[in-house]
C-alpha positions as CSV (number, residue, x, y, z in Angstrom):
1,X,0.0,0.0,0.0
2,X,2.9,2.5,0.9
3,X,4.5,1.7,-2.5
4,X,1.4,2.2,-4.8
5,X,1.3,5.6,-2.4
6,X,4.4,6.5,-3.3
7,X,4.1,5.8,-7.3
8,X,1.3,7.8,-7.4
9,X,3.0,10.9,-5.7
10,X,5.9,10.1,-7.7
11,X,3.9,10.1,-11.2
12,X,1.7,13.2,-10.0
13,X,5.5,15.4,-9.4
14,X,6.7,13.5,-13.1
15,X,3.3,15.4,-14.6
16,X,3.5,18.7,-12.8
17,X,7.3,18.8,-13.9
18,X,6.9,18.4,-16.9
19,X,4.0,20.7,-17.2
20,X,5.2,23.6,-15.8
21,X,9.1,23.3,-15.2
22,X,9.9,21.2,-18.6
23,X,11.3,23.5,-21.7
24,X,9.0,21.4,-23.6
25,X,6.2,24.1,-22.9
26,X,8.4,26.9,-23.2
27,X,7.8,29.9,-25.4
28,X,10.3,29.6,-28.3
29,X,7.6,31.8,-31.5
30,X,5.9,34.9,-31.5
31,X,4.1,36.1,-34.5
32,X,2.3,39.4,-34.6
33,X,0.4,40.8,-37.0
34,X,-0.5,44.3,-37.1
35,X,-1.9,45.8,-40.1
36,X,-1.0,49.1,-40.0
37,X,-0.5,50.3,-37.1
38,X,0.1,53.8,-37.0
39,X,2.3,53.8,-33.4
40,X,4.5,50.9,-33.8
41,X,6.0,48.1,-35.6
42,X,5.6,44.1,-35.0
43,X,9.0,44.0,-34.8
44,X,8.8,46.9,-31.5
45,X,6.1,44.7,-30.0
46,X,8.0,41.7,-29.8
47,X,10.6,43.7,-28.4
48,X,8.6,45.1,-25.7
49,X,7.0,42.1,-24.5
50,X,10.0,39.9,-23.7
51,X,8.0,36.6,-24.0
52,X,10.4,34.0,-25.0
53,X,11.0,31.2,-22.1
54,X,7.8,32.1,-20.2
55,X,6.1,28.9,-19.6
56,X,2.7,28.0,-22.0
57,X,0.7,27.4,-19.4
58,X,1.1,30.1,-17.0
59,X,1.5,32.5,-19.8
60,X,-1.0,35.6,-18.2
61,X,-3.2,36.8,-21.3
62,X,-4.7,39.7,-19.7
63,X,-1.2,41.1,-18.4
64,X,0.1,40.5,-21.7
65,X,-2.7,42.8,-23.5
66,X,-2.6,45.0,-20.8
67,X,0.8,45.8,-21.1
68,X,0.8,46.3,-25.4
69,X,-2.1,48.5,-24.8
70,X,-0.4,50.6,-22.4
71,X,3.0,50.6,-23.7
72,X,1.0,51.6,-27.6
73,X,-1.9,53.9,-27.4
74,X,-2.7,53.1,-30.8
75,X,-3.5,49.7,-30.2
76,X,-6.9,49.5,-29.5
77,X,-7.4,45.5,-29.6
78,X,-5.4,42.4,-29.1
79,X,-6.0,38.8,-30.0
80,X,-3.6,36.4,-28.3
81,X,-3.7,33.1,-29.3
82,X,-1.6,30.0,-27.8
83,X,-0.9,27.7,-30.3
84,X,0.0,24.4,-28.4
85,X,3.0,23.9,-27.5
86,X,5.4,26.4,-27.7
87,X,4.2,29.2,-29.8
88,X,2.1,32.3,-29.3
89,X,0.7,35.2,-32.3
90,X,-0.8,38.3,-31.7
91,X,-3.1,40.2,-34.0
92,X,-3.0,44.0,-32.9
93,X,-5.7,46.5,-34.4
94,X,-5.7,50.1,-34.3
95,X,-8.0,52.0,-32.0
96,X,-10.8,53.4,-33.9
97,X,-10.9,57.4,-33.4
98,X,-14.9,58.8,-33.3
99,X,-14.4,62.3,-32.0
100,X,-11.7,65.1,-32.7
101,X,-10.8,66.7,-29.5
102,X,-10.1,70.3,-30.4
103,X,-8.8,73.0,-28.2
104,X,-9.9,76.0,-29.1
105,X,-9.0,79.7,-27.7
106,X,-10.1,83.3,-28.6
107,X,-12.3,85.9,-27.7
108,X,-16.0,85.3,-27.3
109,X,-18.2,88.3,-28.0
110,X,-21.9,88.3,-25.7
111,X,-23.9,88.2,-28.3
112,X,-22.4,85.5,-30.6
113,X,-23.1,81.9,-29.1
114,X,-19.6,79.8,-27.6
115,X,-18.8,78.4,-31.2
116,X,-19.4,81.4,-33.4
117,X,-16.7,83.2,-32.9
118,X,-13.7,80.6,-31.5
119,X,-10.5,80.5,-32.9
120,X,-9.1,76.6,-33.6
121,X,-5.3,75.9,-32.7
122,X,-3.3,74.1,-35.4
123,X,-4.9,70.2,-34.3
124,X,-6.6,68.3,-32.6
125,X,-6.4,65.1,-31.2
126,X,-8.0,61.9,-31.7
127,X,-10.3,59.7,-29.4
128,X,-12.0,56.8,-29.5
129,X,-14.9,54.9,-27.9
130,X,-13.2,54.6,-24.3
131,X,-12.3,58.2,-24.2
132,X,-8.5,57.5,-24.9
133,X,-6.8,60.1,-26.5
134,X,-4.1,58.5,-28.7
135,X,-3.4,60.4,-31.3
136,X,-3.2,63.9,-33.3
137,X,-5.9,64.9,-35.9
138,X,-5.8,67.4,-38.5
139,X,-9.1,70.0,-39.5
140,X,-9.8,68.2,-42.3
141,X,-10.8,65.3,-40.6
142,X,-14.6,64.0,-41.0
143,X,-14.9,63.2,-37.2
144,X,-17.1,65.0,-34.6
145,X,-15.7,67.4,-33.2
146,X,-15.7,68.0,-29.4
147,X,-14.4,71.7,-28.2
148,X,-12.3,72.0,-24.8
């Protein structure tokens, strides 16, 4: 009975090993694709991330994103996807701008209402659907505006 005891916990630590310690399930391939981008490269990303050797299964998805997003502001979405055993690709989208936040500054006579008479600055910048502001816009842009 101690033997059969003793296999078992012996097989169970010969599992977890090689699960989580073996370099079988090591990160060795990152693809990313990005499309256009219009902050960054693939080629930056997989330099920022520094994912090679993490272990596949205790590889943190969420962390991972988190960090892309806040190390690119023009990423707006990320698809991670672990490809058994050893590899990992990212798809990175841009952030979808839906407003032009435009500063604007000049006099403002009483009888005109705020936006007859406001002078624009030379840009704006652009934001999208989770109030991010993550780039610079230009007049000619077809977005709606939003004065500050």
């Amino acid at each position: 009975m101690k033997v059969e005891v003793i296999f078992f916990v012996l097989i169970i630590c010969a599992i977890l090993y090689f699960i989580f310690l073996s370099p079988f399930f090591r990160i060795k391939s990152l693809a990313v694709s990005s499309g256009n981008l219009s902050c960054t490269t693939p080629d930056e990303i997989k330099n920022a991330i520094e994912i090679n050797g993490v272990n596949f299964w205790t590889l943190d998805r969420k962390k991972l994103e988190k960090k892309i997003k806040d190390k690119f502001l023009c990423v707006g979405s990320l698809n991670v996807k672990q490809n058994f055993p050893d590899k990992i690709s990212l798809e990175a989208k841009n952030r979808q701008p839906i407003y032009n936040l435009i500063p604007w500054s000049g006099d403002i006579p009483v009888d005109a209402t705020p936006s007859a008479r406001l002078v624009a600055t030379d840009s704006g910048f652009l934001v999208d659907n989770e109030g991010t502001i993550f780039g610079k816009a230009n007049f000619e842009t077809s977005l709606a505006p939003i004065l500050f």
